[in-house]
PyMOL commands that place a pseudoatom at each C-alpha (Angstrom):
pseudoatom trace, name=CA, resn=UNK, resi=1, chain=A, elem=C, hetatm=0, pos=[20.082, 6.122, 3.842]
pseudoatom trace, name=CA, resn=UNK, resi=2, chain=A, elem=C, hetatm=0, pos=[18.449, 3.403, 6.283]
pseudoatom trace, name=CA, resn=UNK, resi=3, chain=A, elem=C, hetatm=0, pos=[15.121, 5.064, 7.177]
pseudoatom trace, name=CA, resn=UNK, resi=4, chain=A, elem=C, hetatm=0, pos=[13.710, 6.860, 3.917]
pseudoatom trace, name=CA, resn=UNK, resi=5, chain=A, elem=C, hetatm=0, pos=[10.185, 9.012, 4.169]
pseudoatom trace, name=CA, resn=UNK, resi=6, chain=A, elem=C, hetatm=0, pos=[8.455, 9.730, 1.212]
pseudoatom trace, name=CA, resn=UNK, resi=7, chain=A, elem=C, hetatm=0, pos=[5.834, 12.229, 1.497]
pseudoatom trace, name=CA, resn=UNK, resi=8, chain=A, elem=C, hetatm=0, pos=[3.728, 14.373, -1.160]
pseudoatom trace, name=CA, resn=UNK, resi=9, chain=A, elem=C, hetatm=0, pos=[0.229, 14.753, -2.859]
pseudoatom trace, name=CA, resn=UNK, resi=10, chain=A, elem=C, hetatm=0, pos=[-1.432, 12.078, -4.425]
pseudoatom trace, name=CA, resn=UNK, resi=11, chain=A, elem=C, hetatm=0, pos=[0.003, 11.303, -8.014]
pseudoatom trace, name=CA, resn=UNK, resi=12, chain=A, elem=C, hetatm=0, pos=[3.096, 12.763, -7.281]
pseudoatom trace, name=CA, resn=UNK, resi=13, chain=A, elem=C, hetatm=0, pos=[4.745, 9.534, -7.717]
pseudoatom trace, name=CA, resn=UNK, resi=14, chain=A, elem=C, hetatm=0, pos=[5.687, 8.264, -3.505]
pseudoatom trace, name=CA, resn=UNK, resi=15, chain=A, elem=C, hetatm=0, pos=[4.971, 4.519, -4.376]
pseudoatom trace, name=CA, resn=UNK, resi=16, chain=A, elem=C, hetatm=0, pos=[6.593, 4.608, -7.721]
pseudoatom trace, name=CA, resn=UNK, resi=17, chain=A, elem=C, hetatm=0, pos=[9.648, 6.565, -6.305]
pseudoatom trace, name=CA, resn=UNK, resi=18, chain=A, elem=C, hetatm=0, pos=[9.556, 4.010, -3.020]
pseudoatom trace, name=CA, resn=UNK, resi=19, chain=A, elem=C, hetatm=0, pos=[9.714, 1.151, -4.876]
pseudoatom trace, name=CA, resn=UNK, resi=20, chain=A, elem=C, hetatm=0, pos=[12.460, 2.221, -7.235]
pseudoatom trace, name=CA, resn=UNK, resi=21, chain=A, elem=C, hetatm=0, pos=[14.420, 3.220, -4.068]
pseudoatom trace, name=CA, resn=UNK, resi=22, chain=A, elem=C, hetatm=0, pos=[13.735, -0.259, -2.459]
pseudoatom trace, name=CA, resn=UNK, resi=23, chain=A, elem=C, hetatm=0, pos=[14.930, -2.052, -5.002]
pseudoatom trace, name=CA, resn=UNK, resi=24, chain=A, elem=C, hetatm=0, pos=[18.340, -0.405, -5.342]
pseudoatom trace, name=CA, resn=UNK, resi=25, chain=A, elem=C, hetatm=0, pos=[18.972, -0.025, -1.912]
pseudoatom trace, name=CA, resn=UNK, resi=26, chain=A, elem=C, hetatm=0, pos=[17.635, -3.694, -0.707]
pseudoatom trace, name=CA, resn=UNK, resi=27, chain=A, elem=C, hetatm=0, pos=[15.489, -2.034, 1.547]
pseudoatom trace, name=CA, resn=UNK, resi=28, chain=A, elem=C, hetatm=0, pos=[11.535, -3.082, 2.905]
pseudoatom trace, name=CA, resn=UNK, resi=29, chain=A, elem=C, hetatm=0, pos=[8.633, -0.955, 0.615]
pseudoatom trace, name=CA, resn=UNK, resi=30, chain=A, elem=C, hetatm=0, pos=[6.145, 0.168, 3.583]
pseudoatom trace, name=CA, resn=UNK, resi=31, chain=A, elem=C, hetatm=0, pos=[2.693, 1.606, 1.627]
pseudoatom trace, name=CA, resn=UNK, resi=32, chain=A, elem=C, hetatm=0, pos=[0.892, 3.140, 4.238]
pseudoatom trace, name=CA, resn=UNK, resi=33, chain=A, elem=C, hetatm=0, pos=[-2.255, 3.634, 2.503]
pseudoatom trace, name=CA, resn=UNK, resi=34, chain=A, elem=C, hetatm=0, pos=[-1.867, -0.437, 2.502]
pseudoatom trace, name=CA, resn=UNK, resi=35, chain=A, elem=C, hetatm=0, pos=[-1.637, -0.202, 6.591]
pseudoatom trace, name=CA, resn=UNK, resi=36, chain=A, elem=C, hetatm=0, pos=[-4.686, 2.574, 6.945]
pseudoatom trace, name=CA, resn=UNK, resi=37, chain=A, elem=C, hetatm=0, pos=[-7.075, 0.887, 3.982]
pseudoatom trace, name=CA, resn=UNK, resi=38, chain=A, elem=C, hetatm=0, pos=[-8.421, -2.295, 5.549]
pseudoatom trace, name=CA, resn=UNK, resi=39, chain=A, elem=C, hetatm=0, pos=[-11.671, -4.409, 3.059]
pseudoatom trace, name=CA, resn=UNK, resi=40, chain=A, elem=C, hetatm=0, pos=[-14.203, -1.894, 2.297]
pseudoatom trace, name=CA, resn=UNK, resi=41, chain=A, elem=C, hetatm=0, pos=[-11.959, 1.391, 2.615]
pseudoatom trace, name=CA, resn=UNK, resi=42, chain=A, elem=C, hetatm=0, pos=[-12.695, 1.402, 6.412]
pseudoatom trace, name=CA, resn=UNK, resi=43, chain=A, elem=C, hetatm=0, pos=[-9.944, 3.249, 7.951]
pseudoatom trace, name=CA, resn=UNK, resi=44, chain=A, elem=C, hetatm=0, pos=[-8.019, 1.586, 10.906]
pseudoatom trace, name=CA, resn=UNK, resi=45, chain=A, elem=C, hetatm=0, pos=[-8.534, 3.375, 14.203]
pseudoatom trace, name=CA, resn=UNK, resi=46, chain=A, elem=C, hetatm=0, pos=[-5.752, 5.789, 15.091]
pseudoatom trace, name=CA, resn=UNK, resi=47, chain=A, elem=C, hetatm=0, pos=[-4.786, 3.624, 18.310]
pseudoatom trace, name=CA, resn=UNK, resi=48, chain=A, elem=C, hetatm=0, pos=[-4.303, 0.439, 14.974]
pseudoatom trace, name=CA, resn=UNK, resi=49, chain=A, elem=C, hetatm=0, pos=[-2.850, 2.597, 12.855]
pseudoatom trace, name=CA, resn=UNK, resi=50, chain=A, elem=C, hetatm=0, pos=[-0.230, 3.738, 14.683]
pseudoatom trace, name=CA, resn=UNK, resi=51, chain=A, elem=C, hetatm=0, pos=[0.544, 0.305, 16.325]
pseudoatom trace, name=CA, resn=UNK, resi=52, chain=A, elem=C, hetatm=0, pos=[0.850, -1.700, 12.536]
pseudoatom trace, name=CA, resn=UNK, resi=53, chain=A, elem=C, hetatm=0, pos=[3.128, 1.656, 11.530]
pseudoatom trace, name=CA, resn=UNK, resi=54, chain=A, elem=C, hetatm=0, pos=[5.444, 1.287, 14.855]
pseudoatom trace, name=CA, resn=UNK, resi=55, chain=A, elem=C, hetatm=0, pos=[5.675, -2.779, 13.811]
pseudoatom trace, name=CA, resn=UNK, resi=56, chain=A, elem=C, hetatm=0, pos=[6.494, -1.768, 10.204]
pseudoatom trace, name=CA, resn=UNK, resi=57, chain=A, elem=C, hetatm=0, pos=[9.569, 0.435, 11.016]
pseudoatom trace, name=CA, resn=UNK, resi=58, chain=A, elem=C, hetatm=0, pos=[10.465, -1.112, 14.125]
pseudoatom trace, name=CA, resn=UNK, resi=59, chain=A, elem=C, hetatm=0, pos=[13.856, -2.456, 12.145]
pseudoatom trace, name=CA, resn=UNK, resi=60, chain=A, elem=C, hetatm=0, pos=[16.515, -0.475, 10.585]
pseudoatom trace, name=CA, resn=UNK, resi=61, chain=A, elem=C, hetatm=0, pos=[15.637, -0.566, 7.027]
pseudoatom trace, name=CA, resn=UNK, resi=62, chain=A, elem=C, hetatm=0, pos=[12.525, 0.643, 5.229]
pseudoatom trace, name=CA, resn=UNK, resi=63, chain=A, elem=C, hetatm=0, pos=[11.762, 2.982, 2.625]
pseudoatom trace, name=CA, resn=UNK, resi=64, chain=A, elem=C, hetatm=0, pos=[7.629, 4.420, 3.985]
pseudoatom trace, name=CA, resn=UNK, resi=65, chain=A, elem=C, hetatm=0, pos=[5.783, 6.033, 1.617]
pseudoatom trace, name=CA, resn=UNK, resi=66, chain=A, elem=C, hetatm=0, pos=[2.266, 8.284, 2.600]
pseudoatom trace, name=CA, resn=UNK, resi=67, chain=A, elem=C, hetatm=0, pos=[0.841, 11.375, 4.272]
pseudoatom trace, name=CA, resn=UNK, resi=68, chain=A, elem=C, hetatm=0, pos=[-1.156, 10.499, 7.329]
pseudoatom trace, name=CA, resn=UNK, resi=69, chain=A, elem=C, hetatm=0, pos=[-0.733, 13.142, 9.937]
pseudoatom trace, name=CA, resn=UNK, resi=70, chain=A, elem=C, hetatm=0, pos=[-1.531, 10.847, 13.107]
pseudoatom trace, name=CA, resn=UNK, resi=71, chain=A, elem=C, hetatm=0, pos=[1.679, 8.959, 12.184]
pseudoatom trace, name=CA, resn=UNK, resi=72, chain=A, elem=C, hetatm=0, pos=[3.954, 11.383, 11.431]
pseudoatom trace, name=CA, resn=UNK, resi=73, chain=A, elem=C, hetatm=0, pos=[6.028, 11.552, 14.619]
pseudoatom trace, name=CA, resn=UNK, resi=74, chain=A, elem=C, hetatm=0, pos=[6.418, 7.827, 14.232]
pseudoatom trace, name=CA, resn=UNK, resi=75, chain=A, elem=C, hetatm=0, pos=[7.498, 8.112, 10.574]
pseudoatom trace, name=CA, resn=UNK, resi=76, chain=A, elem=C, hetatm=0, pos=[9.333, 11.184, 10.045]
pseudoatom trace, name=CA, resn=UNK, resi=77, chain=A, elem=C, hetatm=0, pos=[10.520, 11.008, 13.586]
pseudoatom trace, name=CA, resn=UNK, resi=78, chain=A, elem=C, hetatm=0, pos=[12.485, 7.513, 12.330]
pseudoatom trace, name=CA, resn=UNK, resi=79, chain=A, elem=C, hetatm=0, pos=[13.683, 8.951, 9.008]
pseudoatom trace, name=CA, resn=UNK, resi=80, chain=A, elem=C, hetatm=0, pos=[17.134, 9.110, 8.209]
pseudoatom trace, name=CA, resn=UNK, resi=81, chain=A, elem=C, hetatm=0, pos=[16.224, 10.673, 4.890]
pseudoatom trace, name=CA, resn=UNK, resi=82, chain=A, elem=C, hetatm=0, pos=[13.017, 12.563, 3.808]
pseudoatom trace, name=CA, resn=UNK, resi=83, chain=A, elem=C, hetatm=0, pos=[12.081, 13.211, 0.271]
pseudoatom trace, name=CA, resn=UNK, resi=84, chain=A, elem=C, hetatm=0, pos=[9.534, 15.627, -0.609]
pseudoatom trace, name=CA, resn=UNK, resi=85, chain=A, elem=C, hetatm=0, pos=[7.734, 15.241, -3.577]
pseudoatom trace, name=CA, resn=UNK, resi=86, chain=A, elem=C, hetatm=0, pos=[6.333, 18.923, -4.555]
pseudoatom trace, name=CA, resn=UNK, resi=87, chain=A, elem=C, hetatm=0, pos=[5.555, 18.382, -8.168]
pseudoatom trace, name=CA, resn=UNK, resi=88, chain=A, elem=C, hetatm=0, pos=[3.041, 21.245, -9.581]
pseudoatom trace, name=CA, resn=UNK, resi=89, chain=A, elem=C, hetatm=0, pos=[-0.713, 21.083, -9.184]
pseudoatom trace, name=CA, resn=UNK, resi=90, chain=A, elem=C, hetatm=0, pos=[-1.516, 20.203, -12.872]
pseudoatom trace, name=CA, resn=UNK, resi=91, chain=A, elem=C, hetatm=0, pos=[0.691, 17.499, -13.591]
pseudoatom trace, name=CA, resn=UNK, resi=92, chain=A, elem=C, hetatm=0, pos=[-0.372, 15.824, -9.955]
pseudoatom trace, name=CA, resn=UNK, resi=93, chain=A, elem=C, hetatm=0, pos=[-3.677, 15.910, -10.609]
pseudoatom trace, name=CA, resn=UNK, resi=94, chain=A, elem=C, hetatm=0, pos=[-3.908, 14.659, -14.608]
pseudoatom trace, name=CA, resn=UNK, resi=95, chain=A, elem=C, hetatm=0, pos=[-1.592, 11.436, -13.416]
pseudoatom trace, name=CA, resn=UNK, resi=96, chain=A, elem=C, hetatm=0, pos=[-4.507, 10.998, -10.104]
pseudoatom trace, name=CA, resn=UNK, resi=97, chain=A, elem=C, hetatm=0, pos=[-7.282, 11.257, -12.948]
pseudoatom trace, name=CA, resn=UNK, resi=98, chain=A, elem=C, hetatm=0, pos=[-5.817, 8.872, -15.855]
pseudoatom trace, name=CA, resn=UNK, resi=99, chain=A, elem=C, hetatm=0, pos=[-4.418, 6.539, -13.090]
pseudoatom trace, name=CA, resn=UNK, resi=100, chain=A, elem=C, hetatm=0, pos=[-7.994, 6.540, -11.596]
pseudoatom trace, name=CA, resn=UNK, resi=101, chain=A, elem=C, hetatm=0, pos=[-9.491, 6.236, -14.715]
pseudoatom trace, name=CA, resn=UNK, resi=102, chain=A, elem=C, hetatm=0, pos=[-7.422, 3.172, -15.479]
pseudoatom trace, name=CA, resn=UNK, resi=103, chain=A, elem=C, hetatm=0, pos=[-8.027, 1.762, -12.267]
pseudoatom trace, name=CA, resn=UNK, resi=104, chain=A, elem=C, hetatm=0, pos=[-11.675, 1.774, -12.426]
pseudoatom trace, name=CA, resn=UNK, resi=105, chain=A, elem=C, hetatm=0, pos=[-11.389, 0.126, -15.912]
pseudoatom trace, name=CA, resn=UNK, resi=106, chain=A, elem=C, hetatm=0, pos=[-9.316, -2.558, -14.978]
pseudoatom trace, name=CA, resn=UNK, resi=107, chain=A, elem=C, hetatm=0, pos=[-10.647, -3.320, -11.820]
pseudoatom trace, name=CA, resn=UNK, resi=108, chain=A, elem=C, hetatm=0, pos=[-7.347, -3.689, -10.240]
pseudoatom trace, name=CA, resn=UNK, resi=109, chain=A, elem=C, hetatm=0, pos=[-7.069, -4.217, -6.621]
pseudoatom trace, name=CA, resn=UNK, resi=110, chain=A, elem=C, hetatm=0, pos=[-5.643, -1.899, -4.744]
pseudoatom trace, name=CA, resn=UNK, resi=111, chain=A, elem=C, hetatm=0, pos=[-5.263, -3.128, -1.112]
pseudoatom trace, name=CA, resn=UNK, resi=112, chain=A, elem=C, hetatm=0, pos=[-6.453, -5.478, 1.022]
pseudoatom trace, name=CA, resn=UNK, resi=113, chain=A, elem=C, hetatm=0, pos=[-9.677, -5.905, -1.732]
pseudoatom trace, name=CA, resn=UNK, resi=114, chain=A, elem=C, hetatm=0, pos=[-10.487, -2.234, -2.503]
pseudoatom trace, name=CA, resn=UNK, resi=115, chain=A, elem=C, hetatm=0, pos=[-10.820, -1.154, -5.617]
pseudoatom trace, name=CA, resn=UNK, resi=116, chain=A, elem=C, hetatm=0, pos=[-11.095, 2.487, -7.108]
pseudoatom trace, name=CA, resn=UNK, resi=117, chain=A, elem=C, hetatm=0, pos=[-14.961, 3.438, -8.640]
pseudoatom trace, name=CA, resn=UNK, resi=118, chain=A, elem=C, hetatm=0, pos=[-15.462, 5.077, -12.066]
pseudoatom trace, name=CA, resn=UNK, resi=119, chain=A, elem=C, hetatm=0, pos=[-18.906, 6.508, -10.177]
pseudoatom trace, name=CA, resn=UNK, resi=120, chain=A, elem=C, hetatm=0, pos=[-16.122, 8.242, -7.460]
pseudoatom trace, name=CA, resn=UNK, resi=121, chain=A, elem=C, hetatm=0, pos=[-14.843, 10.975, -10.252]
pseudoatom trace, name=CA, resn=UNK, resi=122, chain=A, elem=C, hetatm=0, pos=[-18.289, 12.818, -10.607]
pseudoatom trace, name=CA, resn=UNK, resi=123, chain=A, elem=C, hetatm=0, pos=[-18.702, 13.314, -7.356]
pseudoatom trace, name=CA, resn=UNK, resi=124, chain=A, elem=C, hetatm=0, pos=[-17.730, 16.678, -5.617]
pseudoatom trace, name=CA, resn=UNK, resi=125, chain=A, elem=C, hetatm=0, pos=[-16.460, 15.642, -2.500]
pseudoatom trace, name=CA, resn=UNK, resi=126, chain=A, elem=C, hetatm=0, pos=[-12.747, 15.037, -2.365]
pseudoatom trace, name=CA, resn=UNK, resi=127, chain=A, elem=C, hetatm=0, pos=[-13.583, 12.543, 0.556]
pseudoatom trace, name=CA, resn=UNK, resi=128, chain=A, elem=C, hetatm=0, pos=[-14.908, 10.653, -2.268]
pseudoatom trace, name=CA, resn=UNK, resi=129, chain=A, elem=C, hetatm=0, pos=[-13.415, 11.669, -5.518]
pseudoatom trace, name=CA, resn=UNK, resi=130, chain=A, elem=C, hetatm=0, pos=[-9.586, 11.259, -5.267]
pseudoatom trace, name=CA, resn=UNK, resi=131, chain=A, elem=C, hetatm=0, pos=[-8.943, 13.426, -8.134]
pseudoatom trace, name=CA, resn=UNK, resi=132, chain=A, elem=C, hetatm=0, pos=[-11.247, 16.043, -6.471]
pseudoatom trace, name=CA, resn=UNK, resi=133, chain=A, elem=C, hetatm=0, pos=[-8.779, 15.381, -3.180]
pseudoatom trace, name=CA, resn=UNK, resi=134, chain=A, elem=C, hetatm=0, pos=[-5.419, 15.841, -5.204]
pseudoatom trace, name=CA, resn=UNK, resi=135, chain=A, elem=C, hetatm=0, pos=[-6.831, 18.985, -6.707]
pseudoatom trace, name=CA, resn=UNK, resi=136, chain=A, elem=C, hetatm=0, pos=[-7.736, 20.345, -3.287]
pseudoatom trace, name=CA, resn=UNK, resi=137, chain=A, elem=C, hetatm=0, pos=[-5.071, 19.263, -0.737]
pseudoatom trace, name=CA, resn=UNK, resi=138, chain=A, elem=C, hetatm=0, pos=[-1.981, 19.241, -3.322]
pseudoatom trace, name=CA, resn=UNK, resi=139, chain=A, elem=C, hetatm=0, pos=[-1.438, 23.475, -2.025]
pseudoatom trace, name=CA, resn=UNK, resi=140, chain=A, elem=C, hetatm=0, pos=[-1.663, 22.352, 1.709]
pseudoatom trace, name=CA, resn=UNK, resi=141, chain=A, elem=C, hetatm=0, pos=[0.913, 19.441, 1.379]
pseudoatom trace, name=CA, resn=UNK, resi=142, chain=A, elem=C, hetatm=0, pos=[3.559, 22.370, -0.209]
pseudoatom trace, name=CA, resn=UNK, resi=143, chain=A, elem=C, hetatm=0, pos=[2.039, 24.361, 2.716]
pseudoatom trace, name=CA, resn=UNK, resi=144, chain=A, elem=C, hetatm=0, pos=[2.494, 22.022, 5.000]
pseudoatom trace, name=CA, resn=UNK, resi=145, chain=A, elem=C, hetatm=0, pos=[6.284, 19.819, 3.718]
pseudoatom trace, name=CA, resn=UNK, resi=146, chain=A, elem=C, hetatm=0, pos=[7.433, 23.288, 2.709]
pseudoatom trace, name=CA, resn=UNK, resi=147, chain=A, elem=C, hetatm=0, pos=[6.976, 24.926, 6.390]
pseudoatom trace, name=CA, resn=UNK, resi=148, chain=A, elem=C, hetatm=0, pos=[8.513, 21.657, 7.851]
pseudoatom trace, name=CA, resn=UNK, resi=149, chain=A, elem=C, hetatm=0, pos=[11.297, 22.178, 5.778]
pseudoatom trace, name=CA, resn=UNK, resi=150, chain=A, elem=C, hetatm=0, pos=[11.739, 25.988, 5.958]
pseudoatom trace, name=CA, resn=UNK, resi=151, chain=A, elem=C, hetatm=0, pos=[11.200, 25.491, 10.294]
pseudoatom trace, name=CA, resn=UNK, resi=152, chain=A, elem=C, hetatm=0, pos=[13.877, 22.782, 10.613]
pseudoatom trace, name=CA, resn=UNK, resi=153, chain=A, elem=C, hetatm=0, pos=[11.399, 20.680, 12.083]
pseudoatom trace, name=CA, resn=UNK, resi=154, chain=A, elem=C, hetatm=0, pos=[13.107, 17.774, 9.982]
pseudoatom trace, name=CA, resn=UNK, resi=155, chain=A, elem=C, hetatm=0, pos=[16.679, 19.073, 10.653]
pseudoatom trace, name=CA, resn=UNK, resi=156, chain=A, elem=C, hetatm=0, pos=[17.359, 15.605, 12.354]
pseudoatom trace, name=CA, resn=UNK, resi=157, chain=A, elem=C, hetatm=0, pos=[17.330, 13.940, 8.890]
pseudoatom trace, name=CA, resn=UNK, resi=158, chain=A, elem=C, hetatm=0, pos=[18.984, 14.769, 5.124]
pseudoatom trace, name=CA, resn=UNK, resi=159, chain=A, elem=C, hetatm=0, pos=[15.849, 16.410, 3.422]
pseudoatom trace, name=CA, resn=UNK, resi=160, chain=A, elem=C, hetatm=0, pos=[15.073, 16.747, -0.433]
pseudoatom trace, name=CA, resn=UNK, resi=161, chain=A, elem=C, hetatm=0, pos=[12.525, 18.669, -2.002]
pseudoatom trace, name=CA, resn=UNK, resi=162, chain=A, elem=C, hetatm=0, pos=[12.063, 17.235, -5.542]
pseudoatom trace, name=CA, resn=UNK, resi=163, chain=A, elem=C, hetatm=0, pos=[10.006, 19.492, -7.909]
pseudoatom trace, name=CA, resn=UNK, resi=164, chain=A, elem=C, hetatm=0, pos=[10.354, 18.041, -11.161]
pseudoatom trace, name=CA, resn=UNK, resi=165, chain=A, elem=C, hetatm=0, pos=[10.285, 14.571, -12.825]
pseudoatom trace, name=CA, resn=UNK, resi=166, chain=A, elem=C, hetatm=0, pos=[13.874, 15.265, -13.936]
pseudoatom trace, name=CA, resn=UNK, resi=167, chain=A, elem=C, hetatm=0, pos=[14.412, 16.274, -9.705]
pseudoatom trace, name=CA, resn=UNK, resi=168, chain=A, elem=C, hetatm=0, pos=[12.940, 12.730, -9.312]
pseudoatom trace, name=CA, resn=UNK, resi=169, chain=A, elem=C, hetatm=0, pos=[15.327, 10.418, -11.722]
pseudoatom trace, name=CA, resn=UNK, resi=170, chain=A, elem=C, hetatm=0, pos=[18.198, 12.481, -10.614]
pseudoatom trace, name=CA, resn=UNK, resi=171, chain=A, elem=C, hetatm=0, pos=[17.945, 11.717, -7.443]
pseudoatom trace, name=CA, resn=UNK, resi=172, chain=A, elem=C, hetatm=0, pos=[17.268, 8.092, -8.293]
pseudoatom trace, name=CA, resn=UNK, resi=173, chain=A, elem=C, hetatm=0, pos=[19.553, 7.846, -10.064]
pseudoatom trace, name=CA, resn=UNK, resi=174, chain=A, elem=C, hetatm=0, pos=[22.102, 9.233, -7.123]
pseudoatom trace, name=CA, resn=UNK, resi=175, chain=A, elem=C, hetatm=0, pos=[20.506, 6.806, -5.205]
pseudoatom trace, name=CA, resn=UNK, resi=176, chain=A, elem=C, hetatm=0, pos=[23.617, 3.833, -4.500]
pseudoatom trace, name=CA, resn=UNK, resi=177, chain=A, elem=C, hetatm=0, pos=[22.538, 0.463, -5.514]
pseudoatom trace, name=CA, resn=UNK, resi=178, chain=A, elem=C, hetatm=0, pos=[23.369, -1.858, -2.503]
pseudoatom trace, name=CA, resn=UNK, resi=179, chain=A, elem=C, hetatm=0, pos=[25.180, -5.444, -3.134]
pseudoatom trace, name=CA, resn=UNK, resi=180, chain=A, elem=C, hetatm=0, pos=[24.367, -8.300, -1.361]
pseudoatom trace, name=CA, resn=UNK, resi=181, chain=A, elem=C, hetatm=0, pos=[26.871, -9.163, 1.366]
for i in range(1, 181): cmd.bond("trace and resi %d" % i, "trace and resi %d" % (i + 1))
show_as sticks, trace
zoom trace
């Protein structure tokens, strides 16, 4: 477990779980949504995007967490391990809403200067609303991880579909803690 993927909907805990995972393995933390986010929210072009992602897991030892389709090959392609987080719709989406909520209270900075909106969670849109987003896309990600996983299209890797919290710290803690050498 060199080359760890993290994948799932929004809220469904890929940074927490990447971190944790990190840590006990004495691995790199790779956030894409801290590659694709630049000042202002503006997205790096795919040609960017791709090249920062390559960079990031161009050594043998990362734990990536996000969902960004133009850099899948590059990501999952690399993974030794994939975990799928498929935690249900509800619980996804109440952890996107209070996190957002605290977010916009706090001001805290997310990356590279952006900052979530309190105005963002009346609007409509999920393009703008994140909680509006979770809501929508969480049944395509199942969709989507669970037809990967069903096709063998991640056969090349040890997969994990984790649909519960207790899923989540079981696995964790499975997960060896390395020692320095």
């Amino acid at each position: 477990m060199r080359r760890v993927a993290i994948v799932g909907s929004p809220g469904s805990g890929k940074s927490t779980l990447a971190r944790a995972m990190a840590a006990r393995l004495g691995l790199r933390h790779v956030e894409l949504d801290a590659l694709h986010h630049q000042a202002g929210w503006t997205p790096l072009s795919v040609p960017d995007f791709r090249a920062a992602v390559a960079a990031a897991i161009a050594d043998d030892g990362w734990i990536v967490d996000g969902n960004y389709r133009p850099v899948e090959d590059l990501v999952h392609g690399s993974a030794d391990t994939i975990v799928f987080l498929d935690l249900p719709r509800w619980q996804v989406t109440q952890r996107v809403l209070w996190r957002s909520i605290r977010r916009g209270i706090t001001r805290e900075e997310l990356w590279n200067g952006n900052r979530e909106s309190l105005r963002n969670l009346v609007h409509r849109d999920p393009e703008v609303n994140v909680v509006a987003w979770t809501w929508h896309y969480q049944p395509k990600y199942r969709e989507l991880y669970g037809g990967f996983i069903e096709s063998g299209h991640w056969q090349h890797a040890d997969v994990h579909r984790l649909c519960s919290n207790r899923d989540i710290a079981g696995f964790l803690d499975a997960t060896p803690v390395s020692r320095p050498t």
